[in-house]
Phi, psi and omega in degrees: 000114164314169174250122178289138169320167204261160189255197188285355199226015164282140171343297217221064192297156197253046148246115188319161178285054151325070170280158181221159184252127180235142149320081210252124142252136186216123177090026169112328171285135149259153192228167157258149179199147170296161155201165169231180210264197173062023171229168166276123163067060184308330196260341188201174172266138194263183212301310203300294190322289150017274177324299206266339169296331146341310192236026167244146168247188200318152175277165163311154175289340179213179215076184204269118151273155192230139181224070182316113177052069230253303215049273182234010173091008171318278163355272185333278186321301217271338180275358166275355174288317206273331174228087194279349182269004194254156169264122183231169216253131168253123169220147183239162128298341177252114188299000192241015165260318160269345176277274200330289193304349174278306188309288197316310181291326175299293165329339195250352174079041186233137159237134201230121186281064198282134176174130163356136180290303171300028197254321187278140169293145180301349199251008183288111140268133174261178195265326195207157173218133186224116225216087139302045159357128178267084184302334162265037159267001174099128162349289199281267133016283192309298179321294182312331213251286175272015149265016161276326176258332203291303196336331191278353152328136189269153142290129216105318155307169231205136161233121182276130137214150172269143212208116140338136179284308183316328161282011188084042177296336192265321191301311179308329174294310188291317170287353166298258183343313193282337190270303168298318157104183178310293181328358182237168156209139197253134167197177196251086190312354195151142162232109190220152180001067174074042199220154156239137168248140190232124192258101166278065201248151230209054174327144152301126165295110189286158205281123184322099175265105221303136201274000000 
């Protein structure tokens, strides 16, 4: 029996590296941008993603973004269009995914930091986040993947992610709350063609007044 090929969120996928050039539209525009085979959802911007551009609004114009499992860069790519003062951060586990997504931004004249998640300094909070979370690496993985990142919220700051509904965007909703605790508040931000984007928000604390 073969051994099924590695999936998208492996390091170092053992599918060769094909690049193709595809047509994306993003922001009102069409662009070329690379893509291969071994990233997620190689051939098109895919539905999920769509969805949360659509239904998100603008990131802050400056500070730190985040394009959590950035794949070939949609994500990435359109919040460095929307906030060329901000720095933003593209990340993967799969290095042959942060190369597109490095390539693609290079190509659009946009900058974008792509790079392995041990790549980010520790000491990065971000403003924003914008995340199509790789709900089929399992449960157990996912959860571990966004109490590494949301926790990394700035105060004030705000994470978008888009969740299938049929994959458990209310269960995935429900355990956000329960996990992160008071300091966050989890909600449900937009429903769209089978989709929920769930609103990650992380208040400024107000200020104590002396008694």
């Amino acid at each position: 029996m073969p051994t099924p090929p590695q999936h998208y969120f492996s390091a170092e996928p053992d599918v060769p590296e094909h690049r193709r050039t595809i047509s994306v539209p993003l922001l009102g525009r069409t662009v070329q941008v690379q893509t291969s085979g071994g990233v997620f959802c190689p051939d098109r911007l895919d539905l999920g993603t769509s969805v949360l551009l659509r239904e998100t609004p603008d990131p802050p114009p400056t500070g730190e973004l985040l394009d959590l499992g950035c794949g070939w860069g949609p994500l990435a790519l359109t919040m460095a269009q929307l906030s060329p003062g901000a720095r933003v951060w593209a990340v993967d586990v799969n290095r042959r995914a942060v190369r597109l997504t490095a390539d693609n931004a290079a190509s659009l004249g946009l900058g974008v930091r792509a790079v392995t998640p041990e790549d980010v300094p520790a000491d990065v909070a971000f403003d924003c986040i914008w995340s199509n979370p790789p709900i089929r690496i399992g449960k157990e993985a996912l959860h571990e993947l966004l109490l590494t990142w949301l926790p990394r919220l700035a105060p004030g700051g705000r994470a978008y992610l888009v969740v299938q509904r049929n994959l458990g965007s209310d269960s995935l909703q429900t355990w956000l709350t329960r996990t992160l605790g008071p300091d966050y508040l989890v909600s449900r931000h937009a429903s769209a063609k089978g989709f929920r984007v769930l609103l990650v928000d992380r208040p400024t604390p107000r200020p104590v007044t002396p008694a």
